[in-house]
C-alpha positions as CSV (number, residue, x, y, z in Angstrom):
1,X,-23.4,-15.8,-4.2
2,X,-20.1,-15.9,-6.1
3,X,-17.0,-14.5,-5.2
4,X,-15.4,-13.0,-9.0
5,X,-12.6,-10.6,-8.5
6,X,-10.1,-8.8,-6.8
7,X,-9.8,-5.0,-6.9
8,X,-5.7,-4.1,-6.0
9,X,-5.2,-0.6,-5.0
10,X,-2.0,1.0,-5.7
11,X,0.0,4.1,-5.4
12,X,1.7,3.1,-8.5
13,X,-1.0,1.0,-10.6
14,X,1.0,1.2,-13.9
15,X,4.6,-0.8,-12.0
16,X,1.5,-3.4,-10.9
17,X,-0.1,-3.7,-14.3
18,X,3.6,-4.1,-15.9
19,X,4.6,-6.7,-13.2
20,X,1.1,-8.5,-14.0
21,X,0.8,-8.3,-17.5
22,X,4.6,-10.2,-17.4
23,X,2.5,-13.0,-15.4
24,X,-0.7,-13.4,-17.1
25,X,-0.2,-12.0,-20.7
26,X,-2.0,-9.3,-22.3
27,X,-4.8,-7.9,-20.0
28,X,-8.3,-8.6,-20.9
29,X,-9.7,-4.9,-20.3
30,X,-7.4,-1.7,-19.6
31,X,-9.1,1.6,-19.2
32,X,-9.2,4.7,-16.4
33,X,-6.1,3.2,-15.5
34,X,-7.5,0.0,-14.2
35,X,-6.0,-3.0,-15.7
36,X,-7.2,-6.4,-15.6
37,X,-7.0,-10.0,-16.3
38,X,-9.5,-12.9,-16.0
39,X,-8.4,-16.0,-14.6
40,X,-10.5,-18.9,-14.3
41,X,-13.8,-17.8,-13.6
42,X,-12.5,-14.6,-11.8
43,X,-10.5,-12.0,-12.4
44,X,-7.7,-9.7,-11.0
45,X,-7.9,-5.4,-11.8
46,X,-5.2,-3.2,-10.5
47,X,-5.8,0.9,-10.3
48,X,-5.1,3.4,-8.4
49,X,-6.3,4.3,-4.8
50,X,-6.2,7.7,-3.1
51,X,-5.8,5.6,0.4
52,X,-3.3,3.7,-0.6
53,X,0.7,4.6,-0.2
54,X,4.2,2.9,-0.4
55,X,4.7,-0.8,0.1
56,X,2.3,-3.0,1.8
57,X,3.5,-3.3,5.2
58,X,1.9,-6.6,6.6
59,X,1.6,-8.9,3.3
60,X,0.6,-11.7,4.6
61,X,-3.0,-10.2,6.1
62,X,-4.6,-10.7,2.5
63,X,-2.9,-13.7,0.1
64,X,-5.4,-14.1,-2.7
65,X,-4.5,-17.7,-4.9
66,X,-5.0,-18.5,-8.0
67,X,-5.5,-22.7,-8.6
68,X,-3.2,-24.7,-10.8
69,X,-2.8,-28.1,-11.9
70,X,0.5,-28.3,-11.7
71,X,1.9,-25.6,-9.2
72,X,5.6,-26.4,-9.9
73,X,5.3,-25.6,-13.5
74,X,3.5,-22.3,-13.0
75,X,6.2,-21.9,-10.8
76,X,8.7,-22.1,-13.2
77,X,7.1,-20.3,-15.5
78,X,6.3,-17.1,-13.1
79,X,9.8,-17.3,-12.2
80,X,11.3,-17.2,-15.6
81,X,9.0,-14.0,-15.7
82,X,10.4,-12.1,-13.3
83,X,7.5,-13.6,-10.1
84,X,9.5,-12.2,-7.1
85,X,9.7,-15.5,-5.0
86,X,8.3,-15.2,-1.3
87,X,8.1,-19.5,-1.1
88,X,9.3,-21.9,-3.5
89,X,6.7,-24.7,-3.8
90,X,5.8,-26.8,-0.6
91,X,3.5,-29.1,0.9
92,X,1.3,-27.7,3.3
93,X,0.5,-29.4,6.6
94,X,-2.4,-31.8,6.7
95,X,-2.5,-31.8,2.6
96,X,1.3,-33.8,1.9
97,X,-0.4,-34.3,-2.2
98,X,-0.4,-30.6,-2.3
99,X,1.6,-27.6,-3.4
100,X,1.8,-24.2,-2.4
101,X,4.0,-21.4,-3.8
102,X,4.0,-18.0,-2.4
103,X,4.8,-14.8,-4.9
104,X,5.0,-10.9,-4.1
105,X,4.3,-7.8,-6.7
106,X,5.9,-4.9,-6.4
107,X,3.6,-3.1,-3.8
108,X,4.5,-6.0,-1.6
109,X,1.3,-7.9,-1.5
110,X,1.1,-11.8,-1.6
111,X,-0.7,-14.1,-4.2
112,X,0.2,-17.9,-4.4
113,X,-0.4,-20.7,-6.4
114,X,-1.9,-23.4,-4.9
115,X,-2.7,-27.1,-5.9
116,X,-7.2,-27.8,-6.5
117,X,-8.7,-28.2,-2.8
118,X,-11.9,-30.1,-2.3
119,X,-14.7,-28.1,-0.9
């Protein structure tokens, strides 16, 4: 099997796609209002969901992480783009050559960026 994307339902798909689209550039495919952008080998789609209303009230359940090289550049460069800050980069425990940093959207769910783990 491989795991290659993440579907993010929204109330309000378009304030997602804007907020992404600052993030990651230009999305790779955009149509039925379902927006998306391929990262790595997977990709992220935002659209709307009948289920889904308001703000995400417990972010932290699902944090989906996207791996970088250099996690306190992406940082920066998230940041500059308007990345609402949850964590500034860290070391997590048992990993001190690490880096985590922690991000929201606007629905209020959590992505990070997070340093290449061995598998």
């Amino acid at each position: 099997m491989n795991f290659n994307s993440i579907l993010i339902g929204s109330e309000d798909a378009k304030a997602l796609a804007d907020y992404y689209t600052k993030l990651f550039g230009e999305p790779g495919w955009n149509e039925g209002g379902y927006t998306g952008w391929q990262i790595g080998s997977g990709a992220v789609t935002v659209g709307p969901h009948t289920e889904v209303k308001g703000r995400n009230a417990q972010p932290g359940r699902i944090l989906w992480n996207i791996e970088s090289a250099d996690v306190k550049a992406d940082f920066e460069k998230f940041k500059a783009a308007g990345a609402t800050v949850v964590q500034e980069p860290y070391a997590p425990e048992g990993a001190p050559a690490g880096s985590i940093a922690t991000f929201s959207d606007p629905d209020g769910n959590y992505f990070q960026l997070m340093s290449p783990m061995e598998m």
